[in-house]
C-alpha positions in Angstrom: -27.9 -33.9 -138.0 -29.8 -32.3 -135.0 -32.3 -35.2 -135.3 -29.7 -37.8 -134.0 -29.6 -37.8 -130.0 -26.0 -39.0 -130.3 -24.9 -35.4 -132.3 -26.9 -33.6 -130.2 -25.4 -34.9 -127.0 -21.8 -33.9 -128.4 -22.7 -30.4 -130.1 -25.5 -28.1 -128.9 -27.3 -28.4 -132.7 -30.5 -27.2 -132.6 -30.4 -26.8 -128.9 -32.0 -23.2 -127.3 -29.0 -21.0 -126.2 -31.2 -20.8 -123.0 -30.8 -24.2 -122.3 -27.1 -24.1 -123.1 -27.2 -21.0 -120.7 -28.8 -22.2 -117.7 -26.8 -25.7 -117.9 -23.5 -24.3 -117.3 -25.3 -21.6 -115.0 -27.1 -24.6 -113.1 -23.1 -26.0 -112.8 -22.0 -22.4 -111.3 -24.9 -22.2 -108.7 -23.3 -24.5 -106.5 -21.6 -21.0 -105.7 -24.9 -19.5 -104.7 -24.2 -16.1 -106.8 -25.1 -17.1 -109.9 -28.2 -19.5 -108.9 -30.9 -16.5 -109.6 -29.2 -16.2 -113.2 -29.6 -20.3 -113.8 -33.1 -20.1 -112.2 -34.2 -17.1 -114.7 -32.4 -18.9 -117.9 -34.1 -22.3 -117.3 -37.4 -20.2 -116.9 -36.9 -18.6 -120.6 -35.5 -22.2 -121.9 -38.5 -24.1 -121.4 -40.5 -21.2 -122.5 -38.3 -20.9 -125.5 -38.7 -24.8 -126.1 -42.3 -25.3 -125.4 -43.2 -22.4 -128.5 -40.7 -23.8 -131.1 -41.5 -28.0 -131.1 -37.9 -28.3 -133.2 -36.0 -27.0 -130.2 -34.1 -29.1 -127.7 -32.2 -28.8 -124.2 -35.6 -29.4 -122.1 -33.1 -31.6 -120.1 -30.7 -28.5 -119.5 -33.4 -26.4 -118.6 -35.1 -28.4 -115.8 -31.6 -28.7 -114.5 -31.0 -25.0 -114.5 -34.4 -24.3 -112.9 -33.5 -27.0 -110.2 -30.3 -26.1 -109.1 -31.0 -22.5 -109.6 -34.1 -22.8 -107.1 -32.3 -24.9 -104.4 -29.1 -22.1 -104.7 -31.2 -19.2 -104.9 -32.6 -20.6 -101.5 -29.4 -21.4 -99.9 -28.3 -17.8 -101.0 -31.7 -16.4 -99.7 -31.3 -18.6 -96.3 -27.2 -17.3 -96.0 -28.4 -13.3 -96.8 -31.4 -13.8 -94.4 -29.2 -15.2 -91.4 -26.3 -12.9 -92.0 -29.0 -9.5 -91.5 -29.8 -11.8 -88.4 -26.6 -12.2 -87.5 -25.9 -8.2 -88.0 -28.8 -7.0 -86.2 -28.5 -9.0 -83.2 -24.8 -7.2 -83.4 -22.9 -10.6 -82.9 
């Protein structure tokens, strides 16, 4: 069953929970809070993935580690100009 891609796409068989983890994290970063937690899960996924050959989600997990890094540097940028912003006392 988790060798057919059609299952697999439907159900999360024999998927890493990272993978699972960082999609819907990777979904949620578009709030910036929890980018650094979709950024960290994609990290373990493909680490996860890469040592056990009958795991899957690579997909997931490049998507978590892309939308985690772009969020994580939106949050950076917003946290960065807002100690700017409070410094300068405007």
């Amino acid at each position: 069953m988790g060798d057919d891609a059609g299952v697999r796409m439907l159900l999360s068989v024999g998927r890493s929970g990272w993978a699972i983890a960082a999609g819907y994290l990777a979904f949620l970063s578009v709030l910036c809070v929890p980018a650094p937690f979709a950024l960290i899960a994609g990290i373990l996924a493909v680490r996860e993935i890469n040592r056990d050959p009958t795991a899957h989600g690579m997909g997931r997990a490049i998507f978590g580690i892309i939308m985690g890094g772009i969020g994580t540097a939106i949050l950076v940028l917003m946290l960065v100009l807002m100690g700017i912003g409070a410094m300068s006392g405007g």
